[in-house]
PAKE-932367 format. One record per residue (C-alpha): x, y, z; residue number from 1. Coordinates in Angstrom, 2 decimals. Layout:
! residues N
{{X Y Z} NUM}
...
***
This chain:
! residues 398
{{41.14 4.39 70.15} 1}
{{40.78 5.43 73.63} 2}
{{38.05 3.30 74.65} 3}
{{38.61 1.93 78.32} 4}
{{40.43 5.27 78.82} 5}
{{39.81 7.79 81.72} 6}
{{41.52 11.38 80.34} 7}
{{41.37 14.30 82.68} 8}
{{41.07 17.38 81.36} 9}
{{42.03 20.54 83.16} 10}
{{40.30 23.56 82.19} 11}
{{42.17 27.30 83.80} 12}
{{41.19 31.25 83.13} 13}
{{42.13 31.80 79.55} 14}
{{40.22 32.75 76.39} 15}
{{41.09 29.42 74.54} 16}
{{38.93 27.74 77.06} 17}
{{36.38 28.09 73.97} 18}
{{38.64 25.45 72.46} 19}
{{38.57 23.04 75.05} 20}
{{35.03 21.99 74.66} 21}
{{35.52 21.08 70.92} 22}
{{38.88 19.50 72.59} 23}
{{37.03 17.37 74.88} 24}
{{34.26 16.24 72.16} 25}
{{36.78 15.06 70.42} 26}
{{37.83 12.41 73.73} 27}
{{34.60 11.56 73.86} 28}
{{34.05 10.30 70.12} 29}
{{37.63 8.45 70.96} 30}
{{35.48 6.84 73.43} 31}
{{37.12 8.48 76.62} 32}
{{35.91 8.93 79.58} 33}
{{36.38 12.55 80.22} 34}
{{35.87 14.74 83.26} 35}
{{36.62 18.40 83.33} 36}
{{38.22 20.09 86.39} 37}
{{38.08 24.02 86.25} 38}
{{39.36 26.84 87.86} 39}
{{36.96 28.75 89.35} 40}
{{37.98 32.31 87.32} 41}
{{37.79 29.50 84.06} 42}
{{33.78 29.83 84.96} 43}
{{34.30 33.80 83.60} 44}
{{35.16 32.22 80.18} 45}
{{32.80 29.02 79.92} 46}
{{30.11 27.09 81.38} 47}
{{30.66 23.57 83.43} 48}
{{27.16 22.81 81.97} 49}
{{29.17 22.84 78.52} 50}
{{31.56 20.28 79.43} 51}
{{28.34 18.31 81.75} 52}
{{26.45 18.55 78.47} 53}
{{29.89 16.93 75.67} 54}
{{31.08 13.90 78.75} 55}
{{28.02 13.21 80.23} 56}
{{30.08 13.31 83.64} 57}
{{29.49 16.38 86.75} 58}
{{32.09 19.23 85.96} 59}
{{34.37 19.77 89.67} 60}
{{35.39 22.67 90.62} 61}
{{35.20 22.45 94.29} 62}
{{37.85 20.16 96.36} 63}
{{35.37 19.32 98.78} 64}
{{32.53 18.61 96.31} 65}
{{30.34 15.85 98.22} 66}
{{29.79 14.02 94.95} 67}
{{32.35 11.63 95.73} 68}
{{30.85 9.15 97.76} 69}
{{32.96 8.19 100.62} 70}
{{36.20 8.74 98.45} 71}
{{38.45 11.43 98.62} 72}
{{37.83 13.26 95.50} 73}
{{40.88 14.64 94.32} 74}
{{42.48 11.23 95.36} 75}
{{39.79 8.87 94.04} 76}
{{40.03 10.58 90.11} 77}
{{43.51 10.83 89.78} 78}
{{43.93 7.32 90.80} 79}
{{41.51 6.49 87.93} 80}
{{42.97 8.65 85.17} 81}
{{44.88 7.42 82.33} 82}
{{46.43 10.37 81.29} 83}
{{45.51 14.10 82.04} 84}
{{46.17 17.06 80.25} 85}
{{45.32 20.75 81.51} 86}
{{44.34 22.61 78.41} 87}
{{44.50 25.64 78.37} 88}
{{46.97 26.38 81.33} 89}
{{47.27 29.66 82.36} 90}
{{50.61 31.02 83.50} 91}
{{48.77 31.07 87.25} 92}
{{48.30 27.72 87.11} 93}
{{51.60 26.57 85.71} 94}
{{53.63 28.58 88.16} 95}
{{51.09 26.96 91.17} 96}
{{52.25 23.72 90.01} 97}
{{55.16 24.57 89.60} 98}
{{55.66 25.39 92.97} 99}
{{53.43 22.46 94.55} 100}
{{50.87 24.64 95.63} 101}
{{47.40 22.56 95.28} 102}
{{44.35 25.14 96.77} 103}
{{41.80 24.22 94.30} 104}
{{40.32 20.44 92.63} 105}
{{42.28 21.32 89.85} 106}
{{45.73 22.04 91.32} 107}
{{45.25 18.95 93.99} 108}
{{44.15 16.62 91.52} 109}
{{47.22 17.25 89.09} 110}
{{49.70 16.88 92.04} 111}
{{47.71 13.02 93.06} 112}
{{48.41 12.18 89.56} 113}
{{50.76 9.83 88.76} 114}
{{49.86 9.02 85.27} 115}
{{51.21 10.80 81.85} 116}
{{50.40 14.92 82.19} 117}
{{50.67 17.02 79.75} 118}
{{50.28 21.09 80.13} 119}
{{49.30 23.23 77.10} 120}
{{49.96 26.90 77.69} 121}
{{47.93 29.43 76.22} 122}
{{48.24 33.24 77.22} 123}
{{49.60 36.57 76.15} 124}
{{53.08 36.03 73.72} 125}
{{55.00 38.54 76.11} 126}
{{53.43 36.68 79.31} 127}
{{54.41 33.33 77.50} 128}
{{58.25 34.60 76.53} 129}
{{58.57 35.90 80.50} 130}
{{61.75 34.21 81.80} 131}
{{59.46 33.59 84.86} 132}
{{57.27 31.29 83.11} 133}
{{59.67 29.65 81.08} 134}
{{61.35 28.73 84.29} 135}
{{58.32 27.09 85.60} 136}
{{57.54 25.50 82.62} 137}
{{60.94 24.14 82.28} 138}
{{60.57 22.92 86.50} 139}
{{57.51 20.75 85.26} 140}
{{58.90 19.15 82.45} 141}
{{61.71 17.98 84.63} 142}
{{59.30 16.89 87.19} 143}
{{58.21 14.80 84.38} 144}
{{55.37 16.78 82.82} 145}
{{54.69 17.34 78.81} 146}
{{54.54 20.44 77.69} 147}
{{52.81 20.87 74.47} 148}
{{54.33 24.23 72.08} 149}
{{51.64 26.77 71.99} 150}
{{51.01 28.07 68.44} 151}
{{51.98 30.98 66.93} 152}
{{49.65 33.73 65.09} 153}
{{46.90 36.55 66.01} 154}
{{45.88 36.16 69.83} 155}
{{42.71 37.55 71.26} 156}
{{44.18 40.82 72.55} 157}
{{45.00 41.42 68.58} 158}
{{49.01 40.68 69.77} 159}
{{50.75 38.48 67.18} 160}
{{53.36 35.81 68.58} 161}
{{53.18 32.45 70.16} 162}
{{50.66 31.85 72.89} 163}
{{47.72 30.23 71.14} 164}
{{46.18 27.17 72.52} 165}
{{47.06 24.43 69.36} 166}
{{43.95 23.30 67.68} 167}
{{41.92 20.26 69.49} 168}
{{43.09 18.00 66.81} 169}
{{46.76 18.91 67.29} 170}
{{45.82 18.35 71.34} 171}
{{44.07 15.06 70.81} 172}
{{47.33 13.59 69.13} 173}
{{49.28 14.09 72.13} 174}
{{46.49 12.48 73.93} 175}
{{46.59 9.41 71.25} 176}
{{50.04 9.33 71.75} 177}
{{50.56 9.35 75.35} 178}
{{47.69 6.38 75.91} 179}
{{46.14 4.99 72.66} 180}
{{47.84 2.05 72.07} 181}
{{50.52 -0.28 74.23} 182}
{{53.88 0.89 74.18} 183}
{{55.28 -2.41 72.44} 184}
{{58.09 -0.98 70.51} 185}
{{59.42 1.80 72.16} 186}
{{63.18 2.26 72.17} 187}
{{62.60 0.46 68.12} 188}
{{63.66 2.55 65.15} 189}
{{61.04 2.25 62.22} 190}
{{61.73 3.42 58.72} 191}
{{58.56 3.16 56.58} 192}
{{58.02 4.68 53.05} 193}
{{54.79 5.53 51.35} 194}
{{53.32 7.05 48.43} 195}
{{54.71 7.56 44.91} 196}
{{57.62 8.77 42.97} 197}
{{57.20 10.71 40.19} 198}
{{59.59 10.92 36.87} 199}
{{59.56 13.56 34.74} 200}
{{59.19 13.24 30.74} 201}
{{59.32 17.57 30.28} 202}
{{58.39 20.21 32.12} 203}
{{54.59 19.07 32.01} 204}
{{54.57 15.53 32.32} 205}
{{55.77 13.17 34.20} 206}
{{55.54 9.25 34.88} 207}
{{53.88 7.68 38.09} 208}
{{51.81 5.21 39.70} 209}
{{48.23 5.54 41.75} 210}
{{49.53 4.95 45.29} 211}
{{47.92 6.82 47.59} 212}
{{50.44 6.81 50.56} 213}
{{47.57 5.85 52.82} 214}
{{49.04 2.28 53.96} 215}
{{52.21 3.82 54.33} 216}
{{51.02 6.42 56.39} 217}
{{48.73 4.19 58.55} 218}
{{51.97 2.24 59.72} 219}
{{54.10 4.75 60.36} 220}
{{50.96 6.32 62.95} 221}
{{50.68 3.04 64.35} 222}
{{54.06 2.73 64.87} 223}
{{54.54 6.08 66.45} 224}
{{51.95 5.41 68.38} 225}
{{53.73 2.38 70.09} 226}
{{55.92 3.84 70.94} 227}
{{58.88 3.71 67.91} 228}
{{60.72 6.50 66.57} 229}
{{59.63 6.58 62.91} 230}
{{61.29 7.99 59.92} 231}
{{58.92 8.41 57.21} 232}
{{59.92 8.83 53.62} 233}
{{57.23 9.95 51.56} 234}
{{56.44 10.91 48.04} 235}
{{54.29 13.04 46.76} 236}
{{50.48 12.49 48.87} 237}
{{47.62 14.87 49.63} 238}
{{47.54 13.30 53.41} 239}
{{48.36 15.30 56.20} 240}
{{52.04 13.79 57.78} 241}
{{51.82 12.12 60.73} 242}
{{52.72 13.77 64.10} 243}
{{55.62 13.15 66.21} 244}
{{57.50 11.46 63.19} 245}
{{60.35 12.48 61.03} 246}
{{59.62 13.26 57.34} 247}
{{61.47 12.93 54.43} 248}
{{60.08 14.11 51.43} 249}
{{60.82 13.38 48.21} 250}
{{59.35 13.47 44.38} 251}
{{61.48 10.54 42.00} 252}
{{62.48 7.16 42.83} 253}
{{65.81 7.75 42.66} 254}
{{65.48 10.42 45.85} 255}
{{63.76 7.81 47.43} 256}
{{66.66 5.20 46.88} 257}
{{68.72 7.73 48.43} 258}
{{66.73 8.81 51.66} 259}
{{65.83 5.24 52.21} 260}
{{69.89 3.57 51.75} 261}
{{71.27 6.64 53.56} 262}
{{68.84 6.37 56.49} 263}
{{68.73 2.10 57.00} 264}
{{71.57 1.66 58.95} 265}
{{70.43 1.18 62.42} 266}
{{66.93 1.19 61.53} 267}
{{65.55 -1.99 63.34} 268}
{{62.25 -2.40 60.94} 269}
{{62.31 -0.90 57.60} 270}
{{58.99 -1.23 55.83} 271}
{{58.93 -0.21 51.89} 272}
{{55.32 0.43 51.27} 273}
{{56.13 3.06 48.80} 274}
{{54.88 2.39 44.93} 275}
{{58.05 3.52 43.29} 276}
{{58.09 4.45 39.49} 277}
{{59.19 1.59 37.64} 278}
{{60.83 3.41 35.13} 279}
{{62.25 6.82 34.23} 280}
{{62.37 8.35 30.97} 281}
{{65.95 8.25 29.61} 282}
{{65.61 10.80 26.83} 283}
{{64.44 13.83 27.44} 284}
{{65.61 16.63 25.95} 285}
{{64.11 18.13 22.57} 286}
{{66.83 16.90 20.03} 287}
{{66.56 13.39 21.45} 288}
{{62.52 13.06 21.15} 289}
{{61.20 10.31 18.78} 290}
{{58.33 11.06 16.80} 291}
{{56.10 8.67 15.05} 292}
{{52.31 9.69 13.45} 293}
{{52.46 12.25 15.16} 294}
{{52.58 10.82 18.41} 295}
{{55.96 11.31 21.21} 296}
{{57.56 8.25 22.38} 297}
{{60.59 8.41 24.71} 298}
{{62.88 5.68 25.74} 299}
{{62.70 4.22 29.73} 300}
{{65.16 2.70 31.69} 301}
{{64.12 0.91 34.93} 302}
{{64.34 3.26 38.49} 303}
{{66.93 1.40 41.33} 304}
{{65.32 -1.30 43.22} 305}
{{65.55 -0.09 46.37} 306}
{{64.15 -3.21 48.65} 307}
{{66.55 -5.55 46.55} 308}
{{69.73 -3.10 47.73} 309}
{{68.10 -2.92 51.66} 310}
{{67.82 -7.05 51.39} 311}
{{71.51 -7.14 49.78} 312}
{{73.01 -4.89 52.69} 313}
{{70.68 -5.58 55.96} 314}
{{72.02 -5.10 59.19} 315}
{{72.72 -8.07 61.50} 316}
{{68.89 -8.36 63.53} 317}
{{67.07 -5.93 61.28} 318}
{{63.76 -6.82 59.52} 319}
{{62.60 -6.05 56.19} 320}
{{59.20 -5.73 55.22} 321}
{{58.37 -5.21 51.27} 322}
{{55.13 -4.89 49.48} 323}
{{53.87 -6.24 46.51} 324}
{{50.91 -4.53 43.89} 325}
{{50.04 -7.68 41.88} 326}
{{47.34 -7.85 39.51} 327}
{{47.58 -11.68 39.05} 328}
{{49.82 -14.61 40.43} 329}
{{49.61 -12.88 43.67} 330}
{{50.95 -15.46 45.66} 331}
{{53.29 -16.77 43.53} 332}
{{54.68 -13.20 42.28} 333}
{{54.97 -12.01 46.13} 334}
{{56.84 -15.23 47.33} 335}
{{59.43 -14.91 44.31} 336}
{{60.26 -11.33 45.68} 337}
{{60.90 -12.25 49.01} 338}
{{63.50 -14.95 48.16} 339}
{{65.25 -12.84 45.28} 340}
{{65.16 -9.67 47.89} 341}
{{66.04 -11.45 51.03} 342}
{{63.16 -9.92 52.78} 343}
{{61.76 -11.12 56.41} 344}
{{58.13 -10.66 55.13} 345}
{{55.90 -9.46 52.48} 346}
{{52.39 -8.02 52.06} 347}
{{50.64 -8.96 49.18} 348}
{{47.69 -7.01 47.59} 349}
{{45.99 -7.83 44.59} 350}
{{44.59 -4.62 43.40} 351}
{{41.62 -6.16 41.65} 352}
{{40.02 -7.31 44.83} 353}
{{37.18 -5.20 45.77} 354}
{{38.15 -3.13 48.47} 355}
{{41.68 -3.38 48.40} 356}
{{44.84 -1.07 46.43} 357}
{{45.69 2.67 46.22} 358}
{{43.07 5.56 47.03} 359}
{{40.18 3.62 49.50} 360}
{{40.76 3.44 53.26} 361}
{{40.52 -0.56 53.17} 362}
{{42.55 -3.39 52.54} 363}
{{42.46 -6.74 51.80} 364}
{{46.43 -8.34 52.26} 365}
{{48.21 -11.60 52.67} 366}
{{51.11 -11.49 54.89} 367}
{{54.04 -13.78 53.86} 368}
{{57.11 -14.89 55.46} 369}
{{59.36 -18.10 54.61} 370}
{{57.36 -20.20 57.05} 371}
{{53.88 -19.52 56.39} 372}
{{51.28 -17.03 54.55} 373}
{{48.38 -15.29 56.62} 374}
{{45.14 -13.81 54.60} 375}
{{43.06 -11.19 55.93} 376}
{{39.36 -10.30 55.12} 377}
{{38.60 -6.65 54.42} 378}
{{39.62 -4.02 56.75} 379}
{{40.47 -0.78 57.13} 380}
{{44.07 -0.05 56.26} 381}
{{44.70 1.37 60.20} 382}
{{43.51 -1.96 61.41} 383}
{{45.83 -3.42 58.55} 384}
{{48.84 -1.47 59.85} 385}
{{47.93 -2.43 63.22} 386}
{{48.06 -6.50 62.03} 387}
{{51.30 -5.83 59.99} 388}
{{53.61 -4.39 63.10} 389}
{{51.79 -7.33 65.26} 390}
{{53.08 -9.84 62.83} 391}
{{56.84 -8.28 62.67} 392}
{{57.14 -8.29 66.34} 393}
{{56.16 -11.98 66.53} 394}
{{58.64 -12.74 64.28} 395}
{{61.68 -10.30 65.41} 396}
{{61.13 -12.28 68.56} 397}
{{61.64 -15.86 67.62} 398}
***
């Protein structure tokens, strides 16, 4: 996702400079272009041959290196750069910047830089909590810096607080964030639910369906990484939540209903790619069982349609976007739901089609709207989400 992408990456004196070599691997299989600047105390903790070795590019250290070839050097890369991040940052270097003092490549580069920073502290909990370096972390982010929450847990000098360095993966979803995809609908509000609902029969049982929540998920990451501000409402899914989203959870269709009508006004996209529960079980308790050969039965009613109330009560410019799980008349089926539920659009899946439905990591959808239907051949269901937010700009637009 960051291919095309030049991502500095500042390295100071701290013990979680360990981390920042798996942090910039991780860049480079994004297909960054990475290049380290250290401190020259960060040499005590790791090698530049390290970072030489993971981004293929020459490791600076020195602000008058003559590897730039008639360029000024500190100028020249922070022209170039994307986005850079300085991970870990020391409380040193965070109060140099913080002051505008620039005496080393790193310090100089950060202050040429006029691209998206970001600054990931990582020291001592009681050097972290010092009034002192809140204050100068608190003069960066109003100079327009990101400052990424250090973790909290065991530290090297056996001190328990925060202070850690987050793990790369956490750091590489600011990074995707900040730069991985156009900013195309920032300042939108994006609702999106995903995954099942579940309904419970007893204690033991309940009643569900075999969504996954990993469409869901993929468009409320793409979204968030445009830019929106996503609400997510999810049901029960063994997927880690997406970052830098709110997230609802919930467990039966009927919390669902609830999080989903309570939250849509002033929502500018809603998409519903949740597989709710059809049906709940009606009677449940012990006295109320039927019993026939042996065998429990229990009578259903039908769960609240929740994209038929959303269609019923949209908002004056808002766009609905519904799903439809059909296992034949796919066409036919999906375009009947979007008249009878006054939706904008509607992505169609037939779930026998190899390489589409609920658990794989592919797709294969038809996107529908009142005008016209557009198929798509097998992709992944990121690439899908990607299609699906392109499509519902085009058309909030006309």
């Amino acid at each position: 996702m960051l291919k095309g992408k030049t991502v500095i990456l500042g390295v100071t004196a701290s013990i979680a400079a360990y981390k920042a070599a798996a942090f910039a691997s991780l860049l480079v299989k994004q297909h960054a272009d990475v290049h380290v600047l250290m401190t020259p105390k960060a040499c005590n903790f790791i090698h530049p041959v390290t970072f030489e070795t993971l981004t293929g590019n020459k490791c600076i250290m020195d602000t008058f290196d003559r590897n730039f070839e008639f360029q000024v050097g500190h100028v020249s890369l922070a022209k170039r750069a994307d986005l850079a991040v300085i991970a870990p940052a020391s409380a040193d270097c965070i109060g140099r910047l913080a002051c505008g003092i620039a005496d080393d490549m790193l310090t100089t580069t950060m202050l040429a830089c006029t691209c998206p920073r970001l600054v990931s502290p990582a020291m001592n909990t009681r050097m972290y909590e010092n009034s002192i370096v809140q204050e100068n972390l608190d003069r960066l982010e109003r100079h327009g810096w990101q400052v990424i929450e250090p973790a909290a847990g065991r530290l090297a000098c056996g001190d328990i607080g925060s202070g850690k360095m987050p793990e790369p993966e956490t750091l590489l979803d600011w990074v995707l964030r900040g730069i991985a995809l156009e900013k195309d609908m920032e300042g939108l509000r994006v609702l999106v639910t995903a995954g099942p609902t579940r309904e419970s029969i007893d204690p033991v049982r309940f009643i569900t369906n075999h969504s996954s929540g990993k469409m869901g998920y993929a468009i409320a990451r793409n979204a968030m990484l445009r830019g929106a501000e996503v609400t997510l409402v999810s049901g029960p899914c063994a997927i880690v939540p997406v970052p830098f989203v709110k997230f609802v959870p919930v467990t039966t269709a009927r919390d669902m209903y609830e999080a989903v009508t309570g939250r849509a006004a002033g929502q500018n996209i809603i998409v519903k790619a949740a597989a709710v529960a059809d049906y709940r079980p009606v009677y449940v308790a012990k006295d109320k069982v039927k019993k026939s050969d042996g065998q429990m039965s229990i009578e259903l009613e039908r769960t609240d349609d929740i994209l038929r109330y959303l269609g019923d009560h949209k908002d004056p410019g808002q766009f609905l976007c519904g799903f439809s799980m059909e296992t034949r008349d796919m066409l036919e089926n999906s375009r009947r739901k979007l008249r009878e539920k006054h939706l904008d659009m509607i992505v169609a899946n037939n779930v026998k089609v190899a390489g589409a439905g609920f658990a794989g990591d592919t797709n294969v959808i038809t996107i529908i709207t009142p005008e016209e239907e557009l198929s798509l051949e097998l992709m992944s269901k990121d690439q899908a989400a990607g299609v699906i937010l392109d499509e519902v700009l085009k058309r909030r637009q006309r």
